[in-house]
SEDO-734331 format. One record per residue (C-alpha): residue number from 1; x, y, z. Coordinates in Angstrom, 1 decimal. Layout:
BEGIN
{num NUM xx X yy Y zz Z}
...
This chain:
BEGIN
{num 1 xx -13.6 yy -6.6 zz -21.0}
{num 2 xx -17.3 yy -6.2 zz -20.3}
{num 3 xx -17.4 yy -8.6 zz -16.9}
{num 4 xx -14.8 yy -7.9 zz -13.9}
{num 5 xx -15.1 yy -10.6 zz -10.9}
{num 6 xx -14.3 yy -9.6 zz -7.4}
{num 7 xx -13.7 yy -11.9 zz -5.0}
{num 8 xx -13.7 yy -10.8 zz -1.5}
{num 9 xx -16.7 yy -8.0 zz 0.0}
{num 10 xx -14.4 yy -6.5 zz 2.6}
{num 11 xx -14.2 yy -2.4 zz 2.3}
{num 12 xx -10.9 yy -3.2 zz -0.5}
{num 13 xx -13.1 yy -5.2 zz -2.7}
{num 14 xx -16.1 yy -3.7 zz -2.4}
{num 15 xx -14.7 yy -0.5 zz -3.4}
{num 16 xx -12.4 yy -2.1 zz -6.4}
{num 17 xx -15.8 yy -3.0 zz -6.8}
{num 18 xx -17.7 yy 0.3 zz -7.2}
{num 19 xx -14.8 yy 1.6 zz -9.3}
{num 20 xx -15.0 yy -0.9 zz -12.0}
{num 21 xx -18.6 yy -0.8 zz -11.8}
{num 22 xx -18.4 yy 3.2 zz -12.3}
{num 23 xx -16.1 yy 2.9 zz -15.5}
{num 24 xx -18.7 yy 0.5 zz -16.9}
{num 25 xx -18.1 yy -3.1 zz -16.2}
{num 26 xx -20.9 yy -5.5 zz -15.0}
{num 27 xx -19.2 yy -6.7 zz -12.0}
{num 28 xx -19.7 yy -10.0 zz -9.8}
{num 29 xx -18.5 yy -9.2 zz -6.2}
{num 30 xx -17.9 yy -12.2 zz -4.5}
{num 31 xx -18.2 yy -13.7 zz -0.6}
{num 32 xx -19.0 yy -17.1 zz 1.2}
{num 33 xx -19.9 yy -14.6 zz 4.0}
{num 34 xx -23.2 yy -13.4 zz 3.1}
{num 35 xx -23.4 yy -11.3 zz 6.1}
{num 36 xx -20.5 yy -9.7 zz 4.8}
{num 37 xx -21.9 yy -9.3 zz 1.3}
{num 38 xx -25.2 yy -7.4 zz 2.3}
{num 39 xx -23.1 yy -5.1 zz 4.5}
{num 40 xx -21.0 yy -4.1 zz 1.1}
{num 41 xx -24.5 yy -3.4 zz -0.6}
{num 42 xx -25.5 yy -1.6 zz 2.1}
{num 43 xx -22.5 yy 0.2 zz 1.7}
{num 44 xx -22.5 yy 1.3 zz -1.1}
{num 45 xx -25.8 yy 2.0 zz -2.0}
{num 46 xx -25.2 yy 4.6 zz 1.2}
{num 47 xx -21.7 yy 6.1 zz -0.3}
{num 48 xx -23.5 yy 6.4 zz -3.4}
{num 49 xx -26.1 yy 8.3 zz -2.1}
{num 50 xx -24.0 yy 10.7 zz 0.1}
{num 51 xx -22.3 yy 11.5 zz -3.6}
{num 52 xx -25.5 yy 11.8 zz -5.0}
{num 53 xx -26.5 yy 14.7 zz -2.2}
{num 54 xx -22.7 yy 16.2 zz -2.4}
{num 55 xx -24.2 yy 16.3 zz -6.4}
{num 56 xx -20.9 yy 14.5 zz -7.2}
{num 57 xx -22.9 yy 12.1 zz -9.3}
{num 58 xx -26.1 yy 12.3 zz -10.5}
{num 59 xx -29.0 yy 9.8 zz -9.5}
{num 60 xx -29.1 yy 8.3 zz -13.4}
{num 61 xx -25.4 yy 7.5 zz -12.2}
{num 62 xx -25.6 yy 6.1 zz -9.3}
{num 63 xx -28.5 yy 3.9 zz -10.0}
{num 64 xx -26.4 yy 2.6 zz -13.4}
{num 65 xx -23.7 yy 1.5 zz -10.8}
{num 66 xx -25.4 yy -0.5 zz -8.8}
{num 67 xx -27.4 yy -2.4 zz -11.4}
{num 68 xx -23.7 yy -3.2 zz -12.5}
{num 69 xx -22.8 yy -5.2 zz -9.4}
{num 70 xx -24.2 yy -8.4 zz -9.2}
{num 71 xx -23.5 yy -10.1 zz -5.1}
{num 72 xx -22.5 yy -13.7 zz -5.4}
{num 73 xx -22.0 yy -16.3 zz -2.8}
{num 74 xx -21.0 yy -19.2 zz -5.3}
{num 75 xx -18.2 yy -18.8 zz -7.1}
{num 76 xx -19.1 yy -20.9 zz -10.0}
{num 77 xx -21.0 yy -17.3 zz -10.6}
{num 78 xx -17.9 yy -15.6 zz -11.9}
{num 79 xx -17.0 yy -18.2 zz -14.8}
{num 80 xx -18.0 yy -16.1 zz -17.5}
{num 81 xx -15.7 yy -12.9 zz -15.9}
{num 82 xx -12.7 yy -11.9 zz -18.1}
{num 83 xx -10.5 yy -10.4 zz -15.3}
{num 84 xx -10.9 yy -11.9 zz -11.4}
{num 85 xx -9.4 yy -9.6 zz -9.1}
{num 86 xx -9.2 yy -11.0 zz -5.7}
{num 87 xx -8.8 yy -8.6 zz -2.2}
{num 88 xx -9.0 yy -11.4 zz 0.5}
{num 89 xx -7.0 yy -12.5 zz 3.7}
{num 90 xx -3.3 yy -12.2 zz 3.3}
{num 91 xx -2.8 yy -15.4 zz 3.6}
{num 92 xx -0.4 yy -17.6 zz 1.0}
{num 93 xx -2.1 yy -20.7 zz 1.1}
{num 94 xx -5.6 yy -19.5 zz 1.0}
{num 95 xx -5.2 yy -17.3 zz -2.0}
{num 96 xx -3.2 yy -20.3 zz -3.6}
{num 97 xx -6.4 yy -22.5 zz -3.4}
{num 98 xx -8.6 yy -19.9 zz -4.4}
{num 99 xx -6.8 yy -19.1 zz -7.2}
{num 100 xx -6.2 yy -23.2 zz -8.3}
{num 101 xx -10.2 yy -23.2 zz -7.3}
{num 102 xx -10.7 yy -20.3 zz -10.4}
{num 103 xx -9.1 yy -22.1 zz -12.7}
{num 104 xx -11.1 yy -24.7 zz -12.8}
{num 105 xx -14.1 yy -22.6 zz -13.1}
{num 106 xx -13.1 yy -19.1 zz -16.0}
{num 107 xx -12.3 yy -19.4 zz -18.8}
{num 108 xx -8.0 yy -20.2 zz -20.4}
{num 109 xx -8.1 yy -16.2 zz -21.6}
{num 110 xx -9.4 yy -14.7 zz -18.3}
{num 111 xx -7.0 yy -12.6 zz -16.2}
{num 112 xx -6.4 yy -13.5 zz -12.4}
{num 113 xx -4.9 yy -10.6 zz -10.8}
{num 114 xx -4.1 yy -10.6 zz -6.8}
{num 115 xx -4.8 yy -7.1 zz -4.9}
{num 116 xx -2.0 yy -8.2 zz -2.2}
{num 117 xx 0.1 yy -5.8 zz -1.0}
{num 118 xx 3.1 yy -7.9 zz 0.1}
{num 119 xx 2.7 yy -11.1 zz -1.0}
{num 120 xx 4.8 yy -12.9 zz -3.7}
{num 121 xx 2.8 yy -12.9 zz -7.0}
{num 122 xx 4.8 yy -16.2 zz -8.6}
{num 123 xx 4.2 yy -18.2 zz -5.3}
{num 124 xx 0.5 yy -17.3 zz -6.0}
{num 125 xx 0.7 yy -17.7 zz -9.4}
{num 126 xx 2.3 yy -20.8 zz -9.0}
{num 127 xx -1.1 yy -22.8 zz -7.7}
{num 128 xx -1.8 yy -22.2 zz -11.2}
{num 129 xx -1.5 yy -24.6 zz -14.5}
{num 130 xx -1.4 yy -21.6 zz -16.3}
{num 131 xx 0.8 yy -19.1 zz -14.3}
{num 132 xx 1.3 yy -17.0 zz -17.3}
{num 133 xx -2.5 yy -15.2 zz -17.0}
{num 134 xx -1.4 yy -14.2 zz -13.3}
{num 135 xx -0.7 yy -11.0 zz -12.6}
{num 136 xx -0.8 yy -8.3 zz -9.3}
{num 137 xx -3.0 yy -5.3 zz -9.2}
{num 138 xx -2.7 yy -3.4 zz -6.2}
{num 139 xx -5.2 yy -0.4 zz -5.2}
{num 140 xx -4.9 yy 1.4 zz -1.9}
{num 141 xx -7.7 yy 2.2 zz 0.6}
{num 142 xx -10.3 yy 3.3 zz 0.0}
{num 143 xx -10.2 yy 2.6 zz -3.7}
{num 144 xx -12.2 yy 4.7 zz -5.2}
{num 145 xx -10.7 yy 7.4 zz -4.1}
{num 146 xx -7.0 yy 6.5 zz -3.9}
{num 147 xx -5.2 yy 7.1 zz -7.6}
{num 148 xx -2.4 yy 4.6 zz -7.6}
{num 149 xx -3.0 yy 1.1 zz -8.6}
{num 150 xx 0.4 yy -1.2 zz -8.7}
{num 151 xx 1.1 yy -3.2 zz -11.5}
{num 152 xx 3.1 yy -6.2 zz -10.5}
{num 153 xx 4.0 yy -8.8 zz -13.3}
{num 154 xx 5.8 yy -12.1 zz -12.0}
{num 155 xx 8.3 yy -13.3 zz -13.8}
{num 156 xx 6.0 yy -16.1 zz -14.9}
{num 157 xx 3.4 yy -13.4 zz -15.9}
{num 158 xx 3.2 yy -12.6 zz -20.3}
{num 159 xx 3.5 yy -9.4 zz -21.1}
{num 160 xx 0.3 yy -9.1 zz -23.0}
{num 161 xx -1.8 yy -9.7 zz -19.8}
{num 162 xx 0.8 yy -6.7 zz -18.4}
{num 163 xx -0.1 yy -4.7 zz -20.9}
{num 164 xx -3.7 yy -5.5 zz -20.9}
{num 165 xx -4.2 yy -5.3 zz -17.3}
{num 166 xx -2.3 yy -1.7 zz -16.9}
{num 167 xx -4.4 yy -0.3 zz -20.2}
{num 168 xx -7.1 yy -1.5 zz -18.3}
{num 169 xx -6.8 yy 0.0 zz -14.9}
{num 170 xx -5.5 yy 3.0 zz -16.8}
{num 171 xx -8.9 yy 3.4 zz -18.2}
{num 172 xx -10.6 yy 3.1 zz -14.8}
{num 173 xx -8.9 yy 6.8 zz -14.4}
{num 174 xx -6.2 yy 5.2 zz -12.4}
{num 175 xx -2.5 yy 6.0 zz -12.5}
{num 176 xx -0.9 yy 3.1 zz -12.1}
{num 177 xx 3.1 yy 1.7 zz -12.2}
{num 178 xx 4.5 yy -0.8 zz -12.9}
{num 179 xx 7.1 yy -2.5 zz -10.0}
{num 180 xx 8.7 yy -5.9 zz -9.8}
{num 181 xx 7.3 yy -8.5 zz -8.1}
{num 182 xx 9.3 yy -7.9 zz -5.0}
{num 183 xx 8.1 yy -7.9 zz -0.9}
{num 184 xx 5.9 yy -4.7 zz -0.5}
{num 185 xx 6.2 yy -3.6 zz -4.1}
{num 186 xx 7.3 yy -0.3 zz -4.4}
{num 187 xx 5.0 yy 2.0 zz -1.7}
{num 188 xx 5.1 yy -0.4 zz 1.2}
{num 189 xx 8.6 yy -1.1 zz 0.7}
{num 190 xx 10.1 yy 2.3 zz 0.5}
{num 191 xx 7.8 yy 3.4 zz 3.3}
{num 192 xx 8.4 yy 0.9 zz 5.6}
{num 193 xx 11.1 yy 3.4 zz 7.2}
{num 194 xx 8.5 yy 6.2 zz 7.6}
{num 195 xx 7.3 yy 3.5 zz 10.5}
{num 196 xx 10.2 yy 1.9 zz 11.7}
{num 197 xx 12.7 yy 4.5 zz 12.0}
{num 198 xx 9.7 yy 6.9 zz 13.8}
{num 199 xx 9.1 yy 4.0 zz 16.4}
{num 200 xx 13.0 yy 4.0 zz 16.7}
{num 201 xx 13.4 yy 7.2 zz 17.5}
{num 202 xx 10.5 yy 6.6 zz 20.5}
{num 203 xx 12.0 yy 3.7 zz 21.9}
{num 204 xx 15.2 yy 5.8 zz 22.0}
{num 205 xx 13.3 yy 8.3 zz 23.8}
{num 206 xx 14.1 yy 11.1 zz 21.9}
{num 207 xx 10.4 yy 12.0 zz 21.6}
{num 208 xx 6.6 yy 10.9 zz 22.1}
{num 209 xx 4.4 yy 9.5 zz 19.5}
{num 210 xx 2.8 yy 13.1 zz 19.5}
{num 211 xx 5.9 yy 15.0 zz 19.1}
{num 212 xx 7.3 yy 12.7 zz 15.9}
{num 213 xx 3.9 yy 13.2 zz 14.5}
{num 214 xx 4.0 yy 17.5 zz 14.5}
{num 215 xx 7.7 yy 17.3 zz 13.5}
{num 216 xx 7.0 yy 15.3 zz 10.2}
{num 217 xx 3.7 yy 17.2 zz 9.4}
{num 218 xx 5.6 yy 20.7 zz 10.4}
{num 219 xx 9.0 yy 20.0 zz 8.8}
{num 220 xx 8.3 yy 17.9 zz 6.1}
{num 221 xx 4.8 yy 19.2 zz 5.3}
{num 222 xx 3.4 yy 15.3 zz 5.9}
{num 223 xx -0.3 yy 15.4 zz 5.7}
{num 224 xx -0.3 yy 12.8 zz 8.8}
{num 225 xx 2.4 yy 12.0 zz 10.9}
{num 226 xx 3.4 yy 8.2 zz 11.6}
{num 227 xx 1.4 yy 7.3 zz 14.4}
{num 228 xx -1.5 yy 8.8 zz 13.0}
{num 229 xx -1.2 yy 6.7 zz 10.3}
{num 230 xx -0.2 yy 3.7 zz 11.6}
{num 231 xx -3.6 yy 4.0 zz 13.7}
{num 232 xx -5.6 yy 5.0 zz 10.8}
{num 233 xx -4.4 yy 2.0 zz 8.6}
{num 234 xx -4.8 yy -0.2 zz 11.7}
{num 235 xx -1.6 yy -1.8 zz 13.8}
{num 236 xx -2.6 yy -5.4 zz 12.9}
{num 237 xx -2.5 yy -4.6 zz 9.0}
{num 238 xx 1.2 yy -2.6 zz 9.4}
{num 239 xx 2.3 yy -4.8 zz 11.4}
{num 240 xx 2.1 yy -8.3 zz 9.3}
{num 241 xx 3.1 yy -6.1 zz 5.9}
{num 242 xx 6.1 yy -5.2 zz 7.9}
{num 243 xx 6.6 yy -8.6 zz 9.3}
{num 244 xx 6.2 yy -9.8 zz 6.2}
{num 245 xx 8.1 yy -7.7 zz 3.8}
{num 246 xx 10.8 yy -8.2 zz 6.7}
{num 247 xx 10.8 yy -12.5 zz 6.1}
{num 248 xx 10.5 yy -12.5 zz 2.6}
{num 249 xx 13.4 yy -10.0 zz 2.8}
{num 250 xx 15.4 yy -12.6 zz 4.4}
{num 251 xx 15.4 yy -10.9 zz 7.6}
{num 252 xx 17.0 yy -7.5 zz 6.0}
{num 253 xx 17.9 yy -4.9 zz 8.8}
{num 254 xx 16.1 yy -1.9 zz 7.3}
{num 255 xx 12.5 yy -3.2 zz 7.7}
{num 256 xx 13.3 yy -5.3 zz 11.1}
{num 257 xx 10.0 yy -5.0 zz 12.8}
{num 258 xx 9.5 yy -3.1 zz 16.5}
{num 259 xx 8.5 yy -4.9 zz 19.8}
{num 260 xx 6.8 yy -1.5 zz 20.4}
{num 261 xx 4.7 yy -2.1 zz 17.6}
{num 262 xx 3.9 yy -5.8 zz 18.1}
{num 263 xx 2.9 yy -5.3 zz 22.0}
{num 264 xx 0.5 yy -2.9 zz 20.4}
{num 265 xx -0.5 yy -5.7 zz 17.6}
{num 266 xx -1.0 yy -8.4 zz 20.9}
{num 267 xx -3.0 yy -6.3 zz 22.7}
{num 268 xx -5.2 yy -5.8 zz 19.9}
{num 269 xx -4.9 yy -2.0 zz 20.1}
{num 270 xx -4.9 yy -1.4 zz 16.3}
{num 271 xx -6.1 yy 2.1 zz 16.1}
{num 272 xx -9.1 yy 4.1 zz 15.2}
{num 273 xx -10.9 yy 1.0 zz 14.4}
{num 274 xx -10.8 yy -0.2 zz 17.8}
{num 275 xx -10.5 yy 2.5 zz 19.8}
{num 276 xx -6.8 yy 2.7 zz 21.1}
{num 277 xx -3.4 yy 2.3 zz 19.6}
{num 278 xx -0.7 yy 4.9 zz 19.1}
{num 279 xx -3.6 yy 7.0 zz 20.9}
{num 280 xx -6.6 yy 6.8 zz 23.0}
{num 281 xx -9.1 yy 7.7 zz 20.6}
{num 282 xx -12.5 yy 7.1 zz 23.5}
{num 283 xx -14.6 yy 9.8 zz 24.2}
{num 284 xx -13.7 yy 12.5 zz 25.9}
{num 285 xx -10.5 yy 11.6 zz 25.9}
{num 286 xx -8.0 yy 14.5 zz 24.8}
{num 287 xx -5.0 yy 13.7 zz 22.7}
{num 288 xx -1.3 yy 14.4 zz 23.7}
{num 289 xx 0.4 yy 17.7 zz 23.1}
{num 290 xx 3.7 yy 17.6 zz 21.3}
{num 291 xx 6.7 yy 19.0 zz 22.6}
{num 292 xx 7.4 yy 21.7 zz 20.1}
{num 293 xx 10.7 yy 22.1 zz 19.8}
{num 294 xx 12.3 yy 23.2 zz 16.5}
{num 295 xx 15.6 yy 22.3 zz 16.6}
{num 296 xx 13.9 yy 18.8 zz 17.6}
{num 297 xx 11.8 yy 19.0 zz 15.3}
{num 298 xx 14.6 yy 19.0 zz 12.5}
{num 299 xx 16.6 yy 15.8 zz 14.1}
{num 300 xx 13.4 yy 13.7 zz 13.6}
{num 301 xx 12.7 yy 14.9 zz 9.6}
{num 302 xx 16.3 yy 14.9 zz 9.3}
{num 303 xx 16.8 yy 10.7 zz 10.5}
{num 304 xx 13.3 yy 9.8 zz 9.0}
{num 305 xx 13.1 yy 11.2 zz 6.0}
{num 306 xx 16.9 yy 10.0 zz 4.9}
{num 307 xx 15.7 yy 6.8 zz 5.6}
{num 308 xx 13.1 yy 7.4 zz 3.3}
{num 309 xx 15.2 yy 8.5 zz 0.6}
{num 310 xx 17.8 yy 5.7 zz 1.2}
{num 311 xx 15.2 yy 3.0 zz 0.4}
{num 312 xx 13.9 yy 4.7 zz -2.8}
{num 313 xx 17.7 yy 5.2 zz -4.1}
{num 314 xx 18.2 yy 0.9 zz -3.0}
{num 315 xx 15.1 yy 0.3 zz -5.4}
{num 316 xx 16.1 yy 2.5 zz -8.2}
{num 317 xx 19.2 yy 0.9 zz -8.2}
{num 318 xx 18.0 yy -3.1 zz -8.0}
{num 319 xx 15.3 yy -1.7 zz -11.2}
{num 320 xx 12.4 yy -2.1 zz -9.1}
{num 321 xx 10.8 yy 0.9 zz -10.9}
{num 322 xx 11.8 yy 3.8 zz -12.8}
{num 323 xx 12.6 yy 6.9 zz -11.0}
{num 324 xx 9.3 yy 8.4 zz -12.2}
{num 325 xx 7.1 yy 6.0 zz -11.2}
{num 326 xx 9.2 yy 5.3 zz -8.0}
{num 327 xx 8.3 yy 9.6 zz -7.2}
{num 328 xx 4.6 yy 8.9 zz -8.1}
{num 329 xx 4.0 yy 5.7 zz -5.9}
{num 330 xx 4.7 yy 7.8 zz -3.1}
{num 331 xx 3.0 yy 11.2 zz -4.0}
{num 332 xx -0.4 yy 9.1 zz -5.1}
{num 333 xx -0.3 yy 5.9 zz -3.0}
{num 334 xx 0.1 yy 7.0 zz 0.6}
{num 335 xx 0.1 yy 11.1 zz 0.2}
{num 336 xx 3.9 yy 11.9 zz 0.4}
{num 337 xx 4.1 yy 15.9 zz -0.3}
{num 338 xx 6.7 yy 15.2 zz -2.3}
{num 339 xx 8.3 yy 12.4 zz -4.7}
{num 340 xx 11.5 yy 11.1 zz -2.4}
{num 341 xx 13.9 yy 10.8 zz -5.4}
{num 342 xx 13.1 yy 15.1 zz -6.3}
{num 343 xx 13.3 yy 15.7 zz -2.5}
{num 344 xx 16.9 yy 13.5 zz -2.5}
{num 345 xx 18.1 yy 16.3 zz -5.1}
{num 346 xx 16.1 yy 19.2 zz -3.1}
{num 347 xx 17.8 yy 18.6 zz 0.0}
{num 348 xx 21.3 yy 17.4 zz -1.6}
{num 349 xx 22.5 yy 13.9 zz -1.8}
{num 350 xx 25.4 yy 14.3 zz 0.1}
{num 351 xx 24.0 yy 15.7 zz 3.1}
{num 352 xx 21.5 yy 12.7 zz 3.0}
{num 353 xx 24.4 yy 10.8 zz 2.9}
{num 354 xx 26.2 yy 12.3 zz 5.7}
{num 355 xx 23.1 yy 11.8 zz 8.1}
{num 356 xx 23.4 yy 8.4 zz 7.7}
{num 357 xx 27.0 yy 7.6 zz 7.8}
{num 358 xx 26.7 yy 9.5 zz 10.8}
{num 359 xx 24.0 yy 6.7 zz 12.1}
{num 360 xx 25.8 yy 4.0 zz 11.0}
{num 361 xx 29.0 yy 5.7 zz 12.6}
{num 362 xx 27.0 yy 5.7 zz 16.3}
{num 363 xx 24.5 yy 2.7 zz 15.5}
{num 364 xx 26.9 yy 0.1 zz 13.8}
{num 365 xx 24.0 yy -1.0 zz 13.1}
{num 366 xx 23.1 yy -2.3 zz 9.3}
{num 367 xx 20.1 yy -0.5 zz 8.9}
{num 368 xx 21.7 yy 2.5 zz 8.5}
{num 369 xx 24.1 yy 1.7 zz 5.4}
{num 370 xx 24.1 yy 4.0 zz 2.6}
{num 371 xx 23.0 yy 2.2 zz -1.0}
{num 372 xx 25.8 yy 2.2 zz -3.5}
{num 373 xx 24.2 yy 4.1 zz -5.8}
{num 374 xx 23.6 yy 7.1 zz -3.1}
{num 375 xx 27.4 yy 7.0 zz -2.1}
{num 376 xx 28.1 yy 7.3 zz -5.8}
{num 377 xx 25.9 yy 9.8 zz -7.0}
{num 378 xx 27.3 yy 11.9 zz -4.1}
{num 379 xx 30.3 yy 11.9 zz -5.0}
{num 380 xx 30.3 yy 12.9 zz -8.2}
{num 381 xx 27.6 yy 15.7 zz -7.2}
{num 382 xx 24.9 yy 14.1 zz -9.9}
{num 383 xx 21.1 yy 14.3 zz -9.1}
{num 384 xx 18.4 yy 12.5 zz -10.4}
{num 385 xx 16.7 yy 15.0 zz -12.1}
């Protein structure tokens, strides 16, 4: 493939952007905001230049990238692209008539490949005449310096553009896997607990936002805890993927969505980006000690973490993934220390068991069930690697 289309000049494309752009590609980056789209130039040409004084790319290098990206504001300018990637609202219907719009523009053997993160890839593909060329490929922010990249085939999507798509990405120097095109894919699926079990455990009072946070990064050797990262990524993207991967779930118990979260979402506290969420992040402003208490400390890991492992175990079993690629979703795509399937056989399967029979024991409460294949492999002492 010699010409890649993105469509959307938000930080996610402009960064899928700069990475196809550094492996080669002419690339079209896409907007009808052209406010948006000299921002992303501006952008870039100042990331590029903070590399080239880090002399993590030479000048040669940096000027051969951006004489690679072309800005477009009509998207008649990406007919002659091979592969359209779009990073947009997540929004059902507006990617549906963007990518009916493309089809009537590119060519019958040009990939269209969604970056969602949550959305279902055969109700997007299915705006299409030919459904069969549409695929999801989904980086993580910031993309060109996050590894993973999920490969999502529909069950409408050939294999070939499967195959071609993950060859491709691969050669990008991306490591990518391949998941089923179910809500949240594989990484925000299975971490959807890290969230809601943490805000759980809050609203139970057991501990403050500040306190959860030290006990995961101290116990579990997290590099952020989960309100740090729920501020980072911003509450109003969380949030809808969790309210989302929740619906499409059919209103499943384990990724049930927290009032704590969405009074944070209404208020438009979102993090970092604005100022306030989980934590006051204004000037002068000094953030909360943690309580640190060790034997606290444990309880949290303890509940969160075999929640964690729970929902990796349910998608091993329903063949969302293999176990490998399952582990390296995790490690690459949002910085686990540790795949969850090795740390289920570290810490002992039966023990992760008994946490949350215990749970389930005191809760009643759905979310809490054990997978089948958990209670199984537990019993007859097996691991999974």
């Amino acid at each position: 493939m010699t010409t890649i289309g993105i469509i959307g000049s938000g930080a996610m494309g402009a960064g899928i952007a700069q990475v196809a752009a550094t492996a080669g590609h002419n690339v079209i980056l896409f907007d009808t905001n052209q406010i948006a789209l000299d921002k992303a130039k501006n952008n870039l040409e100042t990331t590029l230049k903070k590399l080239v004084e880090k002399q993590k790319l030479t000048a040669q290098n940096s000027k051969k990238i951006t004489d690679h990206i072309q800005f477009a504001s009509e998207l008649n300018e990406c007919k002659n692209c091979e592969l359209i990637i779009e990073a947009i609202v997540e929004n059902l219907d507006v990617k549906q008539k963007l990518f009916s719009d493309l089809e009537n523009i590119v060519s019958q053997d040009c990939i269209l490949a969604s970056n969602t993160s949550s959305l279902s890839i055969a109700s997007i593909a299915s705006a299409c005449k030919n459904a069969d060329r549409v695929i999801g490929i989904h980086f993580f922010n910031p993309a060109p310096i996050m590894p993973l990249v999920e490969i999502i085939p529909a069950i409408t999507t050939d294999s070939i553009v499967t195959e071609h798509s993950k060859k491709l990405i691969d050669s990008w120097g991306k490591q990518t896997v391949l998941t089923k095109d179910t809500p949240g894919f594989i990484v925000n699926r299975v971490a959807r607990s890290f969230y809601g079990e943490s805000i759980r455990i809050y609203e139970e009072g057991l501990a403050d936002f500040a306190t959860i946070d030290w006990a995961m990064k101290t116990v579990g050797g997290f590099k952020m805890g989960p309100f740090e990262l729920m501020d980072f990524i911003g509450n109003d993207i969380n949030f809808k993927v969790t309210e989302s991967v929740w619906t499409q779930f059919f209103y499943e118990p384990r990724f049930k969505p927290s009032l704590t979260q969405k009074r944070l979402y209404e208020a438009k506290w979102f993090g970092r980006k604005s100022g306030k969420g989980y934590y006051n992040y204004a000037d002068g402003v000094l953030l909360p000690t943690p309580k640190e208490d060790d034997e606290l400390a444990k309880i949290i890991f303890y509940r969160v973490i075999a929640m964690l492992i729970n929902e990796a175990i349910d998608s091993l079993y329903l063949k969302l993934a293999s176990k490998e690629d399952l582990d390296l979703a995790m490690t690459k795509g949002v910085n686990y220390p540790k795949g969850l399937l090795k740390w289920a056989d570290e810490l002992g399967l039966q023990i992760i068991l008994d946490i949350l029979d215990n749970l389930y024991a005191i809760y009643a409460e759905d979310r809490y069930r054990p997978c089948i294949l958990l209670k199984t492999m537990a019993a007859k002492g097996e691991t999974f690697y």
